[in-house]
N, C-alpha and C positions, 0 to 999 in steps of 0.2 A: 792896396797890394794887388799883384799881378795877378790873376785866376790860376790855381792847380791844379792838375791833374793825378790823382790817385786811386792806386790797385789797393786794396784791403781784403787781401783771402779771408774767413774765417772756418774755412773747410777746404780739403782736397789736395792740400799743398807739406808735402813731409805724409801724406798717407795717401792709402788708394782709397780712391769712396769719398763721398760723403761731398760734394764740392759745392762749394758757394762764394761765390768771386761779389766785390765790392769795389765800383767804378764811382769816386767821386769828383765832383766841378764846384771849383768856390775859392774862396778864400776860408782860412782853417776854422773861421768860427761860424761859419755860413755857404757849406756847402750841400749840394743836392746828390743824392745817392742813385745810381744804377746796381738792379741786381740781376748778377748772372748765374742761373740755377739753383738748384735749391736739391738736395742730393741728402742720399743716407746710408750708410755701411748696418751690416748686421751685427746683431750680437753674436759671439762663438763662447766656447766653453768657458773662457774665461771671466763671461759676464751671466751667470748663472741667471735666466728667466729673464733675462731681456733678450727682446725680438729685434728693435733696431735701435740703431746708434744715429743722431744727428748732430747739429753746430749749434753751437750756444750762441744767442745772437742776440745776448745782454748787452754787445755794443750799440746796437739799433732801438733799445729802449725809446732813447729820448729823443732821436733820429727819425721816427715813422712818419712824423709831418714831411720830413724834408725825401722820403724815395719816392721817387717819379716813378717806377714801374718795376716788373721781374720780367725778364727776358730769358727762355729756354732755350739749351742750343741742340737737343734732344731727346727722347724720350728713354733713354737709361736709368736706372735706378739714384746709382749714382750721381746722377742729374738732374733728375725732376722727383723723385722718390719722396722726399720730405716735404713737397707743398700741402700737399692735404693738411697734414699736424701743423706747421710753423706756418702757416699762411693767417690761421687769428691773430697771430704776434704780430703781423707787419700790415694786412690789409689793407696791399696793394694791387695796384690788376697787372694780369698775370700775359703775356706773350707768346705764345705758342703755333709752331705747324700745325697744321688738317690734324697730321697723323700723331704728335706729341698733344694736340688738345683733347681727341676722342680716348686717348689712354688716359689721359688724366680723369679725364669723366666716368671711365667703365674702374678707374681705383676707388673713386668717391662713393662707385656704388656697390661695388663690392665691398668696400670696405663699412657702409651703411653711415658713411659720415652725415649729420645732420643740416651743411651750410652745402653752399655751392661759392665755388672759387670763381670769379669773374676773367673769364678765358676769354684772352681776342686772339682770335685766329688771324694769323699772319702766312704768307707765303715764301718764299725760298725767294731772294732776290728784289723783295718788298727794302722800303726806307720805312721806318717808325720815327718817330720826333717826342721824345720826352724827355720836357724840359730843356735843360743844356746840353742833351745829348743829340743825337743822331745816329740810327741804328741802323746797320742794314746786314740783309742774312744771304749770308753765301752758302750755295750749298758745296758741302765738303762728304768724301765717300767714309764709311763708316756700316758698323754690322749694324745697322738699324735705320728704316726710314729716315730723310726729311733732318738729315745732320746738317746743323750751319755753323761755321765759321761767324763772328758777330764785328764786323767793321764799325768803329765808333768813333765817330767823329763830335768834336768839343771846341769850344772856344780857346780852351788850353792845349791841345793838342790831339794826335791821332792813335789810335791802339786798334790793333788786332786782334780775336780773341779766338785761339784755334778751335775751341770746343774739345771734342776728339774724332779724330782726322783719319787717313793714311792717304796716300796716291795709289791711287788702285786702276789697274788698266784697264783688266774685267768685271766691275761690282756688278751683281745682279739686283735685279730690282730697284737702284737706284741708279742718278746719274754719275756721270764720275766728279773727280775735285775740279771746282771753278777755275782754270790755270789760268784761264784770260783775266776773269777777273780780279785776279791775287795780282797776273803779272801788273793789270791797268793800277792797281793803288800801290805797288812797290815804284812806277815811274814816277810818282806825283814828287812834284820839289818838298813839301814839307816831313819833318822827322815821322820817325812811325815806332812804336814799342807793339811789338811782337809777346804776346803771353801764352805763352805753347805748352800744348800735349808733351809728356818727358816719360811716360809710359813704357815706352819701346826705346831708350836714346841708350841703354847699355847697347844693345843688337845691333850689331853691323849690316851691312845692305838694304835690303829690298823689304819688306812684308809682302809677302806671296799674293796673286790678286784672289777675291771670290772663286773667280772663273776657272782657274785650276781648281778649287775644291771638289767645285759643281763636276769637273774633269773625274776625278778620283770619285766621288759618290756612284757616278754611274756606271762607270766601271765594277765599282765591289755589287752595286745593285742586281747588277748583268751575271755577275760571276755568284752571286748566293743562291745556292740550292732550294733554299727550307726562309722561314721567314727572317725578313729583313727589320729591326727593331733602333731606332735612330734617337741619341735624345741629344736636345739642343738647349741653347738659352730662347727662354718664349718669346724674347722681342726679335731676336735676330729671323726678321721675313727675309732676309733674302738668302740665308742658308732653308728657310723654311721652301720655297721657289725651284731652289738647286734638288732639295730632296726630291718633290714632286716631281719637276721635270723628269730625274732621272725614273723615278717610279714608273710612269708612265711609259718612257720608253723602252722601261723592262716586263711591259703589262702585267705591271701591281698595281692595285687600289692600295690608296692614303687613307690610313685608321691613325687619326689625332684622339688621342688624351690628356687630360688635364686643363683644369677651367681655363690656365694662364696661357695654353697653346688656341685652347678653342679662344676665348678672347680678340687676342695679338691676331689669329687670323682671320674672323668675322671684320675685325676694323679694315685690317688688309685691305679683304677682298670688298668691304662697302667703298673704300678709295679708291678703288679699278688697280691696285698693285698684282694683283693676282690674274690678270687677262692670261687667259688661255689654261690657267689651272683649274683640273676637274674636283669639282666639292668636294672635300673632306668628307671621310665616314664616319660618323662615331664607333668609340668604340665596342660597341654591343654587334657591329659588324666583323669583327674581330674573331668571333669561334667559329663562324660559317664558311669564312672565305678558306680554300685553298692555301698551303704553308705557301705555295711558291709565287700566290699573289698577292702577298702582305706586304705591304710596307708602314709599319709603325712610326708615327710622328709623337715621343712623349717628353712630358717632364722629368726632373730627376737626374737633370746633367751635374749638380753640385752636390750631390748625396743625399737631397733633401727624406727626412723619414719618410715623410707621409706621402710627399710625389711616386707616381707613378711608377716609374725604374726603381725605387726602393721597395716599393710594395710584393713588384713582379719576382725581385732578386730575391726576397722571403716567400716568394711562395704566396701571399696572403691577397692579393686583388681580387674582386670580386667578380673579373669580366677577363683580365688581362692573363697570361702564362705562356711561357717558351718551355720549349724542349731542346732536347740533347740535337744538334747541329743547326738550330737556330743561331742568329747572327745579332749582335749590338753593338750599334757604331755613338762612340763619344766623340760627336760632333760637336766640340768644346774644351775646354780648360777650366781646371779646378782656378776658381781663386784662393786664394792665401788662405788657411785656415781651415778650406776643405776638404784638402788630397784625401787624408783618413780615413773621411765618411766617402766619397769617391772611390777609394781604393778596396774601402770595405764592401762597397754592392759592387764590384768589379769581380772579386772573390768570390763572392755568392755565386754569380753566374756563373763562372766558370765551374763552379764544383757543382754547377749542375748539367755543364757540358755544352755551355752556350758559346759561340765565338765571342771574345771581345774584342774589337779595334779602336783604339785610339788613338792621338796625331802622335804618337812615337812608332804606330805599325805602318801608318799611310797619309797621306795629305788629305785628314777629314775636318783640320779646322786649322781657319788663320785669325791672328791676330787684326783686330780695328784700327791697329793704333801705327804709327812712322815710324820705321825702324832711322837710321842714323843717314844714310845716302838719301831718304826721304827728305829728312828735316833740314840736309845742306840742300837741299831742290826749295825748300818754301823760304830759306833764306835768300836764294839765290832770285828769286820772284820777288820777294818782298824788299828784299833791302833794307833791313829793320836795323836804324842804331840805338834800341834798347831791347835787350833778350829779359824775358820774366819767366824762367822754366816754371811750370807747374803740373798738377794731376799726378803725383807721382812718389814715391818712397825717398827720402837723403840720398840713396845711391841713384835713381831715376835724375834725380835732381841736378846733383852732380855732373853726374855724366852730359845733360845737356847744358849746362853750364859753360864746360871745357870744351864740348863743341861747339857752343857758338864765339869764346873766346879764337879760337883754331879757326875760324872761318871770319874773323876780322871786326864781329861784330862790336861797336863803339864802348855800350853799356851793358856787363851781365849783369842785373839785381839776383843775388842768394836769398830766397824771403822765405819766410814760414807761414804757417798760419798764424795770425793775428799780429805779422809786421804790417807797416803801413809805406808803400813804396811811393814816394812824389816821382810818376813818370815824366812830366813836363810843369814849368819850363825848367826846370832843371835835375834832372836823374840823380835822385838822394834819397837817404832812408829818413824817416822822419820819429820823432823821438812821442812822438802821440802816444800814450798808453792803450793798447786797444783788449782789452778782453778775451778771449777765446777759450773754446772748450769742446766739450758734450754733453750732450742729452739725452736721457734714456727713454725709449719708450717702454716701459714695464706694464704690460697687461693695455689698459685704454689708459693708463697716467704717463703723462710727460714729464720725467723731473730732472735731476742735477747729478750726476754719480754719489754727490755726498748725503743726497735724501732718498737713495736707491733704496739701499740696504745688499748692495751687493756686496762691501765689505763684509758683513756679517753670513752671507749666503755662500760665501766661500771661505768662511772657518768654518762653520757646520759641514760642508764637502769635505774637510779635510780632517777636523775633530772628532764630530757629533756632536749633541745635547743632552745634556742631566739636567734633570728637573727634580727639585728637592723640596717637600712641602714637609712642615713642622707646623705642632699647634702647642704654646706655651702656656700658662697661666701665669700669674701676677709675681710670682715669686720665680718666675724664669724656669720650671719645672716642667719636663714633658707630659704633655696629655693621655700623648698615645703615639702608638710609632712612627716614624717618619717615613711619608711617600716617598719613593723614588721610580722615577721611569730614566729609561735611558732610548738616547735616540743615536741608532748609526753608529755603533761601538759593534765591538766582533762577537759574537757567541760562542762562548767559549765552553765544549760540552766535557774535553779531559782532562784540562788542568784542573791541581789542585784549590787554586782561589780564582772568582769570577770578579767581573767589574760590578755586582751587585755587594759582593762580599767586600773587594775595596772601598768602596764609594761607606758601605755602612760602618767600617771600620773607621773610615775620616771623620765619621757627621759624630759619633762615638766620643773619637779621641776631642772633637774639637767641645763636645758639650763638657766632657771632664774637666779637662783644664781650664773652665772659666767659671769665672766663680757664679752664685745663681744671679747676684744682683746684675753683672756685667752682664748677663743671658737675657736679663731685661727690658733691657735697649733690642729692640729689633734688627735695627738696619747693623748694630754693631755685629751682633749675633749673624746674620745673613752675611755681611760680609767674610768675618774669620770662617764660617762653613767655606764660601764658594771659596778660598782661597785653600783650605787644606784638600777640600777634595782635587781640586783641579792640579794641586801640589803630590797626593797620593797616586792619581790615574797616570800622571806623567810619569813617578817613579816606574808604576808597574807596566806603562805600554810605550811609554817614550814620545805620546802626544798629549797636548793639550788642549781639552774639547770643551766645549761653553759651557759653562755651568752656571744655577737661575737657582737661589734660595728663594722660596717662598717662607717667611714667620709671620703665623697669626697667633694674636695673644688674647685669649681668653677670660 
């Protein structure tokens, strides 16, 4: 049989976050695996006590002899975020930029993990050779160092792998998008499947470049009275670059907070990214200087509690505080799930008289990603007759789907996570059962959503818990009263009956009406309790909250 070539998302594809692409070469019973990224979304309220969310990659169980390597196309959360955790599942060696390698090394150690991930450093416009593959990284313009495009070349065919992109005319701190080189592999006579960024493909035109940002920064810099307070995403150095520049031309010294900004710019500046940028001051610099020569570099662009802009916006930092016509610029975008916590330290400042600006007052953040006259420019370079939209929501999806159908392209594959798409030799979805899911990181355990316990962590948010302890003797006879605690139910100090009063009313009615012998079956007894209490508390408050009989028998 002829050699295949296949895409198997098992992340990133129908969501934002979390990406992990799966290039396979072979025939169906004997192929060798490429990975591309290895990414993780967070948890939000809805996942009570989990911190991150990653891809279940129970397909690669019986697969780990056969992957040739992990290839990064960046250093984003969303991208390289889950190597440290899922890298024991696959241990394989890992591909990375200067600047994608030393992040992953300063997570390993911040985060105290016990192993080291075997990182080869690669450069931007390097060939890799593993196995049936052939890899080569294009740099492509993006809010963070050392972004590549991933050109892969196979025995079965060619693929493109955008990473995430935009055409940017002024990026700072990086180079721009590779056009020579995108245009040189879109001449080539053999087919090509194109696997793209769909982030930005609802938005019409252009994504604004850096350089206008860095434009607007230094202007409000120039124009603020009183201190200037900036918070960003910690990887994006070259809006880090655009701040400082401007600071300096407004003779302000850069006071950086928070480990993930100090971090993200030690690596910077050890890569020479930072030539011509004056040190950063820490923060304990910060009460001495002059209001009108401050420029604040911090964390806290997503709401986070404990980051620095949330601490400030309470009042509670230990080093940090604004006053009434002080200035803070969100230089950033909430992602999905944060506006709330965003919106709510937005609030705070303001009612304590602080400016706010954010990209609906002024041009202080662009999107990384290709708006839609972007993505007809990289078709138009490439000449792809197979479109694979991904990185993106059903409607992201979509949308570049219908663009690249509108622009002539041969083959759109619609795929999700854990479809399995044969890009060559023949553009067809394949009937392969492939697995897919998540993973919870809960505390330092890694498990399944069904071994979470987050189903149960979110009826306690929404019920609460009774806990009922009974001590019987032999003859099914009370010993002595029945415990009750209640957890997370209302306190009710002027009605006439409490939930102490119900609950004892239930446990009451339910020992009456049974008889002593049926009382001496335990679990029978535990059951008909949890069922009338949790049948009484619903009558009287109209929820149902967990209830746990403990019977011991004497």
């Amino acid at each position: 049989m002829q050699d295949q070539l296949v895409f198997v998302p098992l992340g990133g594809v129908g969501e934002i976050g979390m990406n992990f692409g799966l290039y396979g070469v072979g025939a169906p019973d004997d192929r060798k695996w490429l990975i591309v990224d290895c990414g993780l979304t967070f948890g939000g309220p809805d996942l009570p006590g989990i911190e991150l969310v990653m891809p279940d990659l129970r397909f690669l169980e019986d697969e780990v002899d056969n992957i040739v390597g992990m290839v990064l196309t960046h250093a984003h959360e969303d991208h390289y975020g889950g190597v440290m955790d899922l890298w024991p599942l696959l241990e394989c060696d890992v591909y990375a930029s200067p600047f994608a390698a030393e992040m992953l090394k300063a997570k390993g150690r911040s985060n105290n993990f016990d192993y080291e991930v075997p990182v080869k450093v690669v450069q931007q416009g390097d060939t890799i050779e593993l196995g049936p593959f052939k890899v080569e990284l294009i740099n492509v313009a993006h809010s963070i160092p050392e972004s590549s495009a991933l050109y892969i070349e196979t025995p079965a065919g060619r693929a493109l792998h955008t990473g995430d992109w935009k055409i940017d005319p002024s990026p700072v701190g990086n180079p721009p998008t590779d056009e020579k080189r995108l245009r040189e592999i879109g001449a080539m006579d053999a087919p090509l499947a194109l696997i793209c960024d769909s982030t930005n493909a609802v938005r019409d035109g252009v994504s604004p470049g850096e350089g206008e940002v860095a434009e607007s920064l230094e202007k409000l810099m120039l124009e603020a009275p009183n201190r200037v307070a900036v918070t960003i995403f910690a990887s994006n150095v070259g809006r880090m670059i655009s701040i400082a520049r401007a600071a300096q031309k407004a003779g302000r010294h850069v006071v950086a907070s928070g480990r993930a900004i100090h971090r993200t710019s030690e690596i910077a500046r050890d890569l020479g990214l930072f030539e011509g940028i004056e040190p950063f001051l820490d923060q304990d610099a910060f009460g001495y200087l002059p209001r009108e020569k401050v420029c604040l570099i911090c964390t806290g662009s997503q709401g986070e509690s404990r980051a620095a802009m949330a601490r400030i916006a309470r009042d509670d930092h230990p080093v940090l505080t604004l006053n009434r016509g002080d200035q803070v610029i969100f230089s950033s975008k909430a992602i999905p799930g944060n506006e709330k916590d965003v919106l709510d330290i937005q609030n705070m400042l303001i009612n304590q008289g602080v400016k706010v600006i954010t990209d609906r007052d002024a041009l202080v953040h662009v999107s990384g990603h290709p708006r839609r006259d972007e993505l007809r420019q990289l078709y138009n370079w490439l000449k792809p007759n197979v479109l694979v939209p991904v990185h993106g929501e059903a409607a992201h999806l979509e949308a570049q789907a219908e663009l690249g159908r509108e622009a002539g392209i041969e083959t759109v594959m619609s795929i999700r996570n854990g479809d399995m798409a044969m890009l060559y030799p023949k553009p067809e979805f394949l009937k392969d059962e492939v697995p897919s899911g998540r993973l919870y990181l809960d505390g330092d355990i890694l498990c399944t959503p069904d071994e979470s316990g987050v189903r149960e962590r979110r009826k306690l948010s929404f019920g609460g818990h009774i806990a009922i302890s009974l001590v019987i003797d032999g003859k099914g006879q009370l010993r002595d009263a029945p415990q009750v605690e209640l957890y997370g139910l209302p306190q009710l100090e002027d009605e006439e009956e409490d939930f102490e009063q119900v609950v004892n009313k239930a446990i009451d009615g339910t020992i009456r009406s049974m008889p002593a012998k049926k009382r001496g079956a335990t679990e029978v007894l535990a059951e008909a309790m949890r069922r009338a209490v949790r049948s009484e508390v619903n009558q009287f408050w109209g929820k149902k909250p967990i209830v746990k009989v403990f019977v011991h028998k004497v």
